[in-house]
C-alpha positions in Angstrom: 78.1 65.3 98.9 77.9 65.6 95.1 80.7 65.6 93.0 82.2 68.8 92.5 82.4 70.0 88.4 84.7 72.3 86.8 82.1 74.7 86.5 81.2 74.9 89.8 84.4 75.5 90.1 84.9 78.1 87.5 80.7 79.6 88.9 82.9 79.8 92.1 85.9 81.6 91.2 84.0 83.9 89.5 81.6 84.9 92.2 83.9 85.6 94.6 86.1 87.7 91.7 83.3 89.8 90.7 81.9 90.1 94.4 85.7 91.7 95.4 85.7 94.2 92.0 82.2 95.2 93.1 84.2 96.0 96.7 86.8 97.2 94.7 84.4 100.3 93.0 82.3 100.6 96.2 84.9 101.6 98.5 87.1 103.5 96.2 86.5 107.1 94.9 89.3 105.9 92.0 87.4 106.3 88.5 89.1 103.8 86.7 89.0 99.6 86.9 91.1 97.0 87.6 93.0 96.8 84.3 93.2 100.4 84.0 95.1 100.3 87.7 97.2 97.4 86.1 98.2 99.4 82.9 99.6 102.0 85.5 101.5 99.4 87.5 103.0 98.0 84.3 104.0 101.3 83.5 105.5 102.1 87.0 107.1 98.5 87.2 108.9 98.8 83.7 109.2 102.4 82.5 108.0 103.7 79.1 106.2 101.2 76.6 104.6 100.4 73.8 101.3 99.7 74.2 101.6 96.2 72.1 104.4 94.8 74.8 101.3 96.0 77.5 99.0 93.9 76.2 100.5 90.9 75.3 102.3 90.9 79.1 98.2 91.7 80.3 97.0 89.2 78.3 95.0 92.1 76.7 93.8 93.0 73.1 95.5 95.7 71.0 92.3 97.3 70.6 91.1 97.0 74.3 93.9 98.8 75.5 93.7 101.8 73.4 90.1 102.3 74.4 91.5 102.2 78.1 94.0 104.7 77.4 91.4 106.9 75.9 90.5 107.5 79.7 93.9 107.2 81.0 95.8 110.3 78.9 91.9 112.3 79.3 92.7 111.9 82.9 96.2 112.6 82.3 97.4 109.6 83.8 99.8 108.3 81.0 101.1 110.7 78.0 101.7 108.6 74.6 104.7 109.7 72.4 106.0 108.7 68.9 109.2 107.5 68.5 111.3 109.9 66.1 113.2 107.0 64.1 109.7 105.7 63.3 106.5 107.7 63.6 104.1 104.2 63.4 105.2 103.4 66.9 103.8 104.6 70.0 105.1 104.9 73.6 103.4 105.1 76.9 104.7 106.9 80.1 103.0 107.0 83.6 102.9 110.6 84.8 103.0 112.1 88.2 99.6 112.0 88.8 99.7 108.5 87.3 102.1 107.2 90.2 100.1 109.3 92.9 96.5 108.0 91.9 98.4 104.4 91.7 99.9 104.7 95.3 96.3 105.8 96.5 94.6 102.3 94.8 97.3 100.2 96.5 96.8 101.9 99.3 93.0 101.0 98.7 93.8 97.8 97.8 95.8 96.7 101.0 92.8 97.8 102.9 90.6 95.6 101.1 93.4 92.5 100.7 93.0 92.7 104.6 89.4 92.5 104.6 88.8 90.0 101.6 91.7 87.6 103.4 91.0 88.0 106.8 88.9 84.5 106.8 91.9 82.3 105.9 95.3 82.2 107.9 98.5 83.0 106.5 99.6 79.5 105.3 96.5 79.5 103.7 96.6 83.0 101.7 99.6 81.7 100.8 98.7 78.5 99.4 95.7 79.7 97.5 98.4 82.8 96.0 100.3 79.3 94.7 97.5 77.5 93.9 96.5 80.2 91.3 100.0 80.6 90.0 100.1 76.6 89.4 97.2 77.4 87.7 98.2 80.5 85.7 101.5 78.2 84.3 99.7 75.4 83.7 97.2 77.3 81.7 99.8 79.2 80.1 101.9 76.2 78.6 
């Protein structure tokens, strides 16, 4: 067997990402993608924001996330308010329908978790889940 190379690897980790977002968009009637479905979860998990303390916890650009809020106020799944004391700074809210379309992709999500995970036993879902986040601090440091 050949020798295994960090881009086969990487070519790997990447097929099988993009094959479960194509999942993801096939089996959902959710309009949005993944990051716009983490933006809400940010927004559930920690309350009102500003969008610069979203993306440097997503590991997003400044700019990239104000083109996908373009969609998610349109949509009228955040709202984005000034803050009186100073009228440069922005904050983002989740609304109603912001929480109930979430609920409805985790919902989603859970259904597809169980059929993306259903190959690999519990010990080892949860080894690859540490695995990754070896990997995420490693490649954080």
């Amino acid at each position: 067997m050949p020798e295994q190379t960090i881009f086969d690897l990487i070519h790997t980790i990447e097929k099988v990402t993009y094959k479960m977002l194509v999942h993801w968009r096939e089996s959902s009637d959710i309009d949005l993608g993944i990051t716009h479905i983490l933006v809400l979860h940010e927004l559930q998990s920690r309350g009102e924001c500003r969008p610069s303390d979203l993306a440097k916890f997503l590991h997003l650009t400044p700019a990239s996330l104000t083109h996908l809020s373009t969609k998610l106020v349109k949509m009228d799944l955040i709202t984005r308010t000034k803050d009186e004391a100073d009228r440069r700074t922005t904050y983002w809210t989740i609304t109603k329908q912001g929480k109930e379309l979430l609920q409805k992709a985790q919902q989603d999500g859970q259904e597809l978790h169980t059929q993306f995970f259903s190959h690999l036993s519990p010990e080892e879902q949860k080894s690859l889940l540490q695995i990754y986040q070896k990997l995420d601090r490693a490649l954080g440091e």
